[in-house]
VOMIMI-332886 format. One record per atom (N, C-alpha, C): residue in three letters; y, z, x; atom name; residue number from 1. Coordinates in steps of 0.02 Angstrom, whole numbers, plus 50000, padded with zeros to 5 digits. Layout:
+-------+-------+-------+-------+------+------+
: lumke :     y :     z :     x : balo : sero :
+-------+-------+-------+-------+------+------+
:   ala :     Y :     Z :     X :   CA :  NUM :
...
+-------+-------+-------+-------+------+------+
This chain:
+-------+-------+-------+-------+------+------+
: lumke :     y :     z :     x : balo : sero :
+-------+-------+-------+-------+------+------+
:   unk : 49941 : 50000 : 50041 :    N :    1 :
:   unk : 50000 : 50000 : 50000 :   CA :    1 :
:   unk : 50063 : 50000 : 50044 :    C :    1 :
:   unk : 50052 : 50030 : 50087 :    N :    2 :
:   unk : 50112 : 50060 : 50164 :   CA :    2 :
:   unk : 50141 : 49975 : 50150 :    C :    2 :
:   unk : 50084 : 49943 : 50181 :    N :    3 :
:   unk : 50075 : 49859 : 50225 :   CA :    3 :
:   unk : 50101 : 49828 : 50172 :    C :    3 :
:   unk : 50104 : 49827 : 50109 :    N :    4 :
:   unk : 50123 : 49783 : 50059 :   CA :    4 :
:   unk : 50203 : 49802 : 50039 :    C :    4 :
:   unk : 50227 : 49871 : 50049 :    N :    5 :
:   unk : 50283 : 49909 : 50022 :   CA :    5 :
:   unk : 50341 : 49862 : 50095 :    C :    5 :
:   unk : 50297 : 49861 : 50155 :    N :    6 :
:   unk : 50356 : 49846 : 50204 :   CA :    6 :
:   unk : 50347 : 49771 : 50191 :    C :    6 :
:   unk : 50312 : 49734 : 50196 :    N :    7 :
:   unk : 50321 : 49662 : 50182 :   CA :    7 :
:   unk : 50353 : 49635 : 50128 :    C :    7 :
:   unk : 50370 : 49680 : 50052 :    N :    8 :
:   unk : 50412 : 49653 : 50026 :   CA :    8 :
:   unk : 50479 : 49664 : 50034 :    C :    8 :
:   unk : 50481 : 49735 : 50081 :    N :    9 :
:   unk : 50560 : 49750 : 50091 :   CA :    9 :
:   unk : 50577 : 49687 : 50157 :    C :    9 :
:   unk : 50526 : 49667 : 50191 :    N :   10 :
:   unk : 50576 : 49625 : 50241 :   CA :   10 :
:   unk : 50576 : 49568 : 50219 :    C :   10 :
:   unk : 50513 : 49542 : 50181 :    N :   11 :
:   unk : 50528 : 49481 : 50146 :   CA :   11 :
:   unk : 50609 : 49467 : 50070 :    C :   11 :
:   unk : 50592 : 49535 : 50043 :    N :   12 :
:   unk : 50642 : 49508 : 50000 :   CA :   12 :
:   unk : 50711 : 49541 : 49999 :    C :   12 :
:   unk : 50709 : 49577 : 50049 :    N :   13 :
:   unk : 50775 : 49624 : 50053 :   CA :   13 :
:   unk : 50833 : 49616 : 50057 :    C :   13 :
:   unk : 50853 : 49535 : 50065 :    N :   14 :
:   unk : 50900 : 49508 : 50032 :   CA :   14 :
:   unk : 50913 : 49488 : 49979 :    C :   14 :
:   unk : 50873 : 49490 : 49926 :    N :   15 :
:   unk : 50862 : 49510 : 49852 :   CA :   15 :
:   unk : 50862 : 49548 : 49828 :    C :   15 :
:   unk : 50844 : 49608 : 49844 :    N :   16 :
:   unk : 50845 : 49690 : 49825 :   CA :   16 :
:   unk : 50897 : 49717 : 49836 :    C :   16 :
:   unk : 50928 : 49712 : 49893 :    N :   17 :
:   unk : 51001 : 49712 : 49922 :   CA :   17 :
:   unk : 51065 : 49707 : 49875 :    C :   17 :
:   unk : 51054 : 49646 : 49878 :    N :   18 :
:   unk : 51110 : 49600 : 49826 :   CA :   18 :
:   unk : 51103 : 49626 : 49751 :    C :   18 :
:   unk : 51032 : 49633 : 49721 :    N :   19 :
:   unk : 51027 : 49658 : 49644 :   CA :   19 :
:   unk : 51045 : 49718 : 49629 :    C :   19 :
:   unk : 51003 : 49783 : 49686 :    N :   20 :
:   unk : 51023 : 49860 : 49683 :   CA :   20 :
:   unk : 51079 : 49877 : 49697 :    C :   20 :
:   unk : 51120 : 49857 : 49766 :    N :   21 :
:   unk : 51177 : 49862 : 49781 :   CA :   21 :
:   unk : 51241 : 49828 : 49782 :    C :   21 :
:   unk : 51240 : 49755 : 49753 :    N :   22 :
:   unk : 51305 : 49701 : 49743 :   CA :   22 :
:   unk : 51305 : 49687 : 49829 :    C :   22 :
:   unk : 51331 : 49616 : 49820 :    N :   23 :
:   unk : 51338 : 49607 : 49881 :   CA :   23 :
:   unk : 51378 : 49618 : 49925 :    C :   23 :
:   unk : 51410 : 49659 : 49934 :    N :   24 :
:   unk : 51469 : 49701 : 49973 :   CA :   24 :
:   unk : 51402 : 49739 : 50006 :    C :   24 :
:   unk : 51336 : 49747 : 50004 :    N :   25 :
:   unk : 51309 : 49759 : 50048 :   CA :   25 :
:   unk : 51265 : 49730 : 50080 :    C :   25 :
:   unk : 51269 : 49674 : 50084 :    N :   26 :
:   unk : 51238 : 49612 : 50116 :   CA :   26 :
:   unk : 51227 : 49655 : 50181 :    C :   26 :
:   unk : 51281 : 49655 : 50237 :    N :   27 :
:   unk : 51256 : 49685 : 50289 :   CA :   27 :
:   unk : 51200 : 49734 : 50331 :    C :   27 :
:   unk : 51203 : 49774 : 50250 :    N :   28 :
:   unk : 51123 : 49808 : 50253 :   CA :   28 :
:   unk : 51089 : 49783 : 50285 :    C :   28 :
:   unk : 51068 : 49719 : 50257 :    N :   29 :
:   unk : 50964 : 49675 : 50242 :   CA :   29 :
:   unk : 50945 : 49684 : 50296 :    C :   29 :
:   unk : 50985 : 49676 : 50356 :    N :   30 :
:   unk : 50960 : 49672 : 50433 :   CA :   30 :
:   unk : 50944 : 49737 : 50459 :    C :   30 :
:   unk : 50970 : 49801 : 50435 :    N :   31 :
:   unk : 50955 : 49861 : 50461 :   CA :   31 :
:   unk : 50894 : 49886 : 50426 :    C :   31 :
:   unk : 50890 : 49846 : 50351 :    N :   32 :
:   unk : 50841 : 49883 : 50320 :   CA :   32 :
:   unk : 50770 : 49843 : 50339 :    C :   32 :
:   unk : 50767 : 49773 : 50347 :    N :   33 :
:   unk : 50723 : 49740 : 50381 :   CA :   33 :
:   unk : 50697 : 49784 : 50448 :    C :   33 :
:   unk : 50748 : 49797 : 50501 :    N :   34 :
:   unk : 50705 : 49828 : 50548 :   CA :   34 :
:   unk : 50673 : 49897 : 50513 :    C :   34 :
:   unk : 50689 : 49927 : 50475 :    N :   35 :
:   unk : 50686 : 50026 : 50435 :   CA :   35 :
:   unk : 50624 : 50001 : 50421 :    C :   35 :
:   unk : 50611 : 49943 : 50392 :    N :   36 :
:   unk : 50530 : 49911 : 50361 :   CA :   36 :
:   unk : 50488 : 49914 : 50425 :    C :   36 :
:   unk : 50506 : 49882 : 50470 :    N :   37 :
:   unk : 50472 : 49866 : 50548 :   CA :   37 :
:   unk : 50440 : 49946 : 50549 :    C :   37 :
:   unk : 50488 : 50000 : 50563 :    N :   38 :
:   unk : 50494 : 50054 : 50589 :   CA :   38 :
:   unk : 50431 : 50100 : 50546 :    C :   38 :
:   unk : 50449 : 50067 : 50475 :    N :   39 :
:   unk : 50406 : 50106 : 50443 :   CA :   39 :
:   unk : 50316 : 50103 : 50446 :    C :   39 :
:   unk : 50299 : 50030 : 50435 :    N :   40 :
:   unk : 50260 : 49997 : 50459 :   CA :   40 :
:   unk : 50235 : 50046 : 50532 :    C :   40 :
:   unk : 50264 : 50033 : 50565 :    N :   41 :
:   unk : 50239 : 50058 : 50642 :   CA :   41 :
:   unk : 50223 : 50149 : 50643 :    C :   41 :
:   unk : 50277 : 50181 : 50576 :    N :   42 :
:   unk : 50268 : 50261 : 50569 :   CA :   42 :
:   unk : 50185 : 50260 : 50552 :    C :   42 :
:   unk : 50156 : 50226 : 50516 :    N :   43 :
:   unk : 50106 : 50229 : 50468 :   CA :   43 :
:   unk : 50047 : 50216 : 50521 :    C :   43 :
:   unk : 50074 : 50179 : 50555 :    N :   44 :
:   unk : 50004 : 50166 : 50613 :   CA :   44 :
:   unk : 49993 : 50234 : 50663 :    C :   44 :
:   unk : 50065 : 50236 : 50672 :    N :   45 :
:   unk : 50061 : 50310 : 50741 :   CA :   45 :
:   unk : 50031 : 50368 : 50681 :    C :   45 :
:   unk : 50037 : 50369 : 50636 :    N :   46 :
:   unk : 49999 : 50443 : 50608 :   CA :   46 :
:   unk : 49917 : 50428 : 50593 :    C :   46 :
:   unk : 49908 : 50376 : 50591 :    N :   47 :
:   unk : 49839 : 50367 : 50599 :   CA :   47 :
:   unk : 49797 : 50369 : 50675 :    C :   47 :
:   unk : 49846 : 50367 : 50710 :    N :   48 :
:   unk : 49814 : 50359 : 50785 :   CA :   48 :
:   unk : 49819 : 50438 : 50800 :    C :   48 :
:   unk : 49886 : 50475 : 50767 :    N :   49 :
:   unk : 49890 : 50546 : 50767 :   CA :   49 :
:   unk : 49841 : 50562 : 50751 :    C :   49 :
:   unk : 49820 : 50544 : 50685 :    N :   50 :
:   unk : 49756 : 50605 : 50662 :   CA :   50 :
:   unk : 49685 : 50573 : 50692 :    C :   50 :
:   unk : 49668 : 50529 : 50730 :    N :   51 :
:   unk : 49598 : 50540 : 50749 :   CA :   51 :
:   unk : 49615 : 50555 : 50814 :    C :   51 :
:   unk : 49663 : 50583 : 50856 :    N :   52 :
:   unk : 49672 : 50585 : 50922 :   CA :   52 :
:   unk : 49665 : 50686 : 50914 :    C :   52 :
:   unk : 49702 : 50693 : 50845 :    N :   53 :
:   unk : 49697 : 50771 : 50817 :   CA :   53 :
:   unk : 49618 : 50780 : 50801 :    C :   53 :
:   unk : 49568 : 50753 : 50781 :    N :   54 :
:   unk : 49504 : 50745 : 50763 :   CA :   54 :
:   unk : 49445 : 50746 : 50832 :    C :   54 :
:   unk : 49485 : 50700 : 50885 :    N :   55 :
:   unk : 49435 : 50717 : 50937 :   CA :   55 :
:   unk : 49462 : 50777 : 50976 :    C :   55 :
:   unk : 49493 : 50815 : 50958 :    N :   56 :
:   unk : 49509 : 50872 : 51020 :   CA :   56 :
:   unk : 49540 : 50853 : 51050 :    C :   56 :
:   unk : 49596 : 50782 : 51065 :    N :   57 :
:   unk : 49642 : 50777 : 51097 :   CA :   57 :
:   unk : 49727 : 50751 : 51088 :    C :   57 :
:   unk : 49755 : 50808 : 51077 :    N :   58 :
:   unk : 49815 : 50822 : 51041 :   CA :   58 :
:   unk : 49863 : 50802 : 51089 :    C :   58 :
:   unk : 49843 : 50823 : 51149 :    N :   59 :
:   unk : 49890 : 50808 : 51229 :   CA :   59 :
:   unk : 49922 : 50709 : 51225 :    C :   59 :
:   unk : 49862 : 50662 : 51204 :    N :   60 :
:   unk : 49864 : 50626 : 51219 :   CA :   60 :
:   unk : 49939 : 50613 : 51151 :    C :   60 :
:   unk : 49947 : 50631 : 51123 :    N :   61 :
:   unk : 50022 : 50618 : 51057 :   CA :   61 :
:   unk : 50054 : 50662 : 51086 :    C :   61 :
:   unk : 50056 : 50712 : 51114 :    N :   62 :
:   unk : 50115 : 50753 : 51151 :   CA :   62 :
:   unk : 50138 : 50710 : 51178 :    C :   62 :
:   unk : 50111 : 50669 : 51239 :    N :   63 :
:   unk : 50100 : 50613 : 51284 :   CA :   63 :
:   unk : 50166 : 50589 : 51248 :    C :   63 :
:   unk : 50113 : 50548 : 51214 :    N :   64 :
:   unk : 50184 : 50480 : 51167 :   CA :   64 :
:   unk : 50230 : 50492 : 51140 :    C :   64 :
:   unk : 50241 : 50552 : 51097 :    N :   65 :
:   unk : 50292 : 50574 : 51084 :   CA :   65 :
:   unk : 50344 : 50599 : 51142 :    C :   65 :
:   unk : 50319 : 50620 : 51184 :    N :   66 :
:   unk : 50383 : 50629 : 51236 :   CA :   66 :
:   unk : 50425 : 50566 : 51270 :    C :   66 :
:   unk : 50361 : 50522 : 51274 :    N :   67 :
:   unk : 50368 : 50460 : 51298 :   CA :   67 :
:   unk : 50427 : 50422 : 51253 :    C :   67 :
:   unk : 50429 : 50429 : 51179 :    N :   68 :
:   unk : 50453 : 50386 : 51139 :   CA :   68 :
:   unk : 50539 : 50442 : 51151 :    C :   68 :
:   unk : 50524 : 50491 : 51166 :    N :   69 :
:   unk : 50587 : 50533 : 51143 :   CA :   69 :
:   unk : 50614 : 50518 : 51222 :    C :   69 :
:   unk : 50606 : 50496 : 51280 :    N :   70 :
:   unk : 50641 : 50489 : 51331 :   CA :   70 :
:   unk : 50663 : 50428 : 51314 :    C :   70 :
:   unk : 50602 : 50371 : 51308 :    N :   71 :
:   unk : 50634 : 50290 : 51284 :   CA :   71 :
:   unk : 50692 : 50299 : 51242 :    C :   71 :
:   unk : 50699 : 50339 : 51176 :    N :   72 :
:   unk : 50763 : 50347 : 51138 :   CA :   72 :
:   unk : 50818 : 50355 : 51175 :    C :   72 :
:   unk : 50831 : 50415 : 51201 :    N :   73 :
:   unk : 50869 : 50450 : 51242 :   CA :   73 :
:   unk : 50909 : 50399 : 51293 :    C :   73 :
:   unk : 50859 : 50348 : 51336 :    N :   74 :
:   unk : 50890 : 50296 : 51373 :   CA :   74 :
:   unk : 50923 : 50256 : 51306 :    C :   74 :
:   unk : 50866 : 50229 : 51277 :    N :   75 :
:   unk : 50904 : 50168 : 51248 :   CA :   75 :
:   unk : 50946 : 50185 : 51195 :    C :   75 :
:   unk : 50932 : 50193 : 51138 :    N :   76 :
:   unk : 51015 : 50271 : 51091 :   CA :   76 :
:   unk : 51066 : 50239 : 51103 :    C :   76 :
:   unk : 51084 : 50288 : 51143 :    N :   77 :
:   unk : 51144 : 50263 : 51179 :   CA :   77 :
:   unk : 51184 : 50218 : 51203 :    C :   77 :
:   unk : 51164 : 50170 : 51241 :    N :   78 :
:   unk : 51159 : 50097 : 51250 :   CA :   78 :
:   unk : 51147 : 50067 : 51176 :    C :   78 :
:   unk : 51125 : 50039 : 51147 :    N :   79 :
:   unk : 51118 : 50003 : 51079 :   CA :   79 :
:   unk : 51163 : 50047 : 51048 :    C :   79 :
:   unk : 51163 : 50080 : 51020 :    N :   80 :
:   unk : 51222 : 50114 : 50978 :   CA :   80 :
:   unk : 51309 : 50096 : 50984 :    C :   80 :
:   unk : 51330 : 50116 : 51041 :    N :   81 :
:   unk : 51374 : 50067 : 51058 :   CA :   81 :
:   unk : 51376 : 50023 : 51067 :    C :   81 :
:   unk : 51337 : 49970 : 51082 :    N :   82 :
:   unk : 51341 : 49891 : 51080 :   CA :   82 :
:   unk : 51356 : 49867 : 51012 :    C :   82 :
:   unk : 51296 : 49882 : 50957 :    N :   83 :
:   unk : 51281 : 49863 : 50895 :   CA :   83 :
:   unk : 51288 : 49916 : 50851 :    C :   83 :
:   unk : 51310 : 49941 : 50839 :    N :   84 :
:   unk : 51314 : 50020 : 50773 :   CA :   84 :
:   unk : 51261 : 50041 : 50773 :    C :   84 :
:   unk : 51245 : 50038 : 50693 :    N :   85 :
:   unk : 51203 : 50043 : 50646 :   CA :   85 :
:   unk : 51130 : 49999 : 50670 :    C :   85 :
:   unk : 51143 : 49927 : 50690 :    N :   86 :
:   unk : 51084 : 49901 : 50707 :   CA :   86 :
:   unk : 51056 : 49928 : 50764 :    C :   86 :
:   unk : 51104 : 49924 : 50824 :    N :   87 :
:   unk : 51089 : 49970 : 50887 :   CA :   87 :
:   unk : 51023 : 50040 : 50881 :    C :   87 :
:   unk : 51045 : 50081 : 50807 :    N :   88 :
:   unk : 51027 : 50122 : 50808 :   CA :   88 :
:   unk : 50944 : 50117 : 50769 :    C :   88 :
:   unk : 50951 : 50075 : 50728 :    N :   89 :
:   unk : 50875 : 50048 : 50690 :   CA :   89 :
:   unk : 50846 : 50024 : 50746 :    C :   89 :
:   unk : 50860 : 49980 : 50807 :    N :   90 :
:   unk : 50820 : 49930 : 50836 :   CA :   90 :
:   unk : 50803 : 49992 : 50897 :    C :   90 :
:   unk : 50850 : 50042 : 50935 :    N :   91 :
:   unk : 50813 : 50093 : 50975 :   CA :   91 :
:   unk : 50771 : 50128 : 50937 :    C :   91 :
:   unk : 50779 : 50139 : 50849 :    N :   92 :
:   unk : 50723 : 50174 : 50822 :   CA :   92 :
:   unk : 50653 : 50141 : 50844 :    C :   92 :
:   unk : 50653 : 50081 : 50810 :    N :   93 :
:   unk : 50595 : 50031 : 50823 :   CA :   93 :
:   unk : 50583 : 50019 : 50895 :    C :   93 :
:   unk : 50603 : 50009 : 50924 :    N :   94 :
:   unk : 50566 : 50012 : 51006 :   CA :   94 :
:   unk : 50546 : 50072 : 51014 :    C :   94 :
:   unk : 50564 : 50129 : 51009 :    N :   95 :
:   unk : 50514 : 50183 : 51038 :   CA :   95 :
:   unk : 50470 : 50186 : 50989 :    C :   95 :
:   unk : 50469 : 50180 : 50917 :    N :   96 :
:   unk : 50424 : 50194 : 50883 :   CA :   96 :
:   unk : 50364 : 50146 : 50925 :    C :   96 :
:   unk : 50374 : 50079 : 50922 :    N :   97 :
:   unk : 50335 : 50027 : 50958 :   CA :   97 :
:   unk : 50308 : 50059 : 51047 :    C :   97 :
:   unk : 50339 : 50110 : 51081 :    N :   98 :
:   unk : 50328 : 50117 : 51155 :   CA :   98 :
:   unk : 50263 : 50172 : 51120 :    C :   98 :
:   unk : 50276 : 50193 : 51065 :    N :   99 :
:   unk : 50221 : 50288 : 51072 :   CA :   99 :
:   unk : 50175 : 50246 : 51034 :    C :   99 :
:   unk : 50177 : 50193 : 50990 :    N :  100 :
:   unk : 50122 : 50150 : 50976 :   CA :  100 :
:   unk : 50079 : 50115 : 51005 :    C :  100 :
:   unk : 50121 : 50073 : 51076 :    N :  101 :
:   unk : 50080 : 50054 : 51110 :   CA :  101 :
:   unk : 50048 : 50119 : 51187 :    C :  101 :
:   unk : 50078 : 50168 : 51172 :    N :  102 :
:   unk : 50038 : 50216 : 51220 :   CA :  102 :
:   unk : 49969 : 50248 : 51173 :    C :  102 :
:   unk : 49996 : 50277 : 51119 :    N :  103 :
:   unk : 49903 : 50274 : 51096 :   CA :  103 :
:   unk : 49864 : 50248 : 51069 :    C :  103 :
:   unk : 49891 : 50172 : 51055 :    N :  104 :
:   unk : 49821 : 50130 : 51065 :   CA :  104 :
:   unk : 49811 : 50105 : 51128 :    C :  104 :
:   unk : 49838 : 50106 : 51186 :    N :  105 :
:   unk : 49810 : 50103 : 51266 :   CA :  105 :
:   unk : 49772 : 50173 : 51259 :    C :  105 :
:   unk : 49785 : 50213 : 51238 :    N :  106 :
:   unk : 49728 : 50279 : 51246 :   CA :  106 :
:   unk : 49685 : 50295 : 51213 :    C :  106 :
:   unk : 49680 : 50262 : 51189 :    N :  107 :
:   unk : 49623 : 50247 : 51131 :   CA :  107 :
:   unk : 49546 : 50256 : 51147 :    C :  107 :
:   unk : 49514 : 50290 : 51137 :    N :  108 :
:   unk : 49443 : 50268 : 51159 :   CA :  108 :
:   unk : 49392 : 50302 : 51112 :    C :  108 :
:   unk : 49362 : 50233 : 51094 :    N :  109 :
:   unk : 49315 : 50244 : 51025 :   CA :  109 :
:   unk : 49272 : 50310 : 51019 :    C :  109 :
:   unk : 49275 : 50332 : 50958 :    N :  110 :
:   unk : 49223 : 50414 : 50970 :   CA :  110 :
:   unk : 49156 : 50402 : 50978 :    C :  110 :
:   unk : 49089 : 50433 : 51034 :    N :  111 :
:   unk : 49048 : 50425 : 51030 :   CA :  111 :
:   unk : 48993 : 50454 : 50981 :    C :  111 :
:   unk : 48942 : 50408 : 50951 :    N :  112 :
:   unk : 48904 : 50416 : 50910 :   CA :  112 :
:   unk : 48873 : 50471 : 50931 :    C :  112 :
:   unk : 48858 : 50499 : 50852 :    N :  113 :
:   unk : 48812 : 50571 : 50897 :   CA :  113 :
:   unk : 48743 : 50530 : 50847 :    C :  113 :
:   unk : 48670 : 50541 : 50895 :    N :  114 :
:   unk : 48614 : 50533 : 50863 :   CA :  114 :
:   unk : 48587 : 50598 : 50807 :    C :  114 :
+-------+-------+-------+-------+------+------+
């Protein structure tokens, strides 16, 4: 449902935009397009959370989460002043994307018990 809720917000969110809010908020669609990206990517990291919480290894999301909270910290700042508002959606979405791609690199399938 996650996967279907963000594909219509980036597909039609210049429609939803314009109908819910008049178009004096056109500018939105682009911040809310990436908020879709972001969300999308929340939904995956809590699934990689909870079987990483399932095998006894919690360290490895401490891991990414610190990881994603230094990536912010650099980039934040930088994008924010460049671009506002987008600045600030698109450093959301890259770190969400850096702690995503650190635990599925850490990934390792649970072994079968006989």
């Amino acid at each position: 449902a996650l996967v279907a809720l963000c594909l219509v917000l980036i597909l039609a969110s210049d429609l939803l935009v314009h109908h819910a809010l008049g178009p004096a908020w056109g500018g939105t669609v682009p911040v809310l397009k990436i908020a879709a990206i972001t969300m999308l990517q929340s939904g995956l990291i809590s699934l990689f959370v909870a079987y990483h919480r399932a095998l006894g290894t919690p360290r490895v999301v401490t891991v990414a989460v610190f990881a994603q909270l230094a990536f912010l910290a650099v980039c934040a700042p930088l994008l924010i002043t460049s671009w506002g508002v987008m600045g600030a959606a698109t450093s959301s979405a890259l770190a969400h994307a850096v702690t995503l791609a650190m635990l599925a690199v850490l990934f390792k399938p649970a072994e079968r018990r006989a």
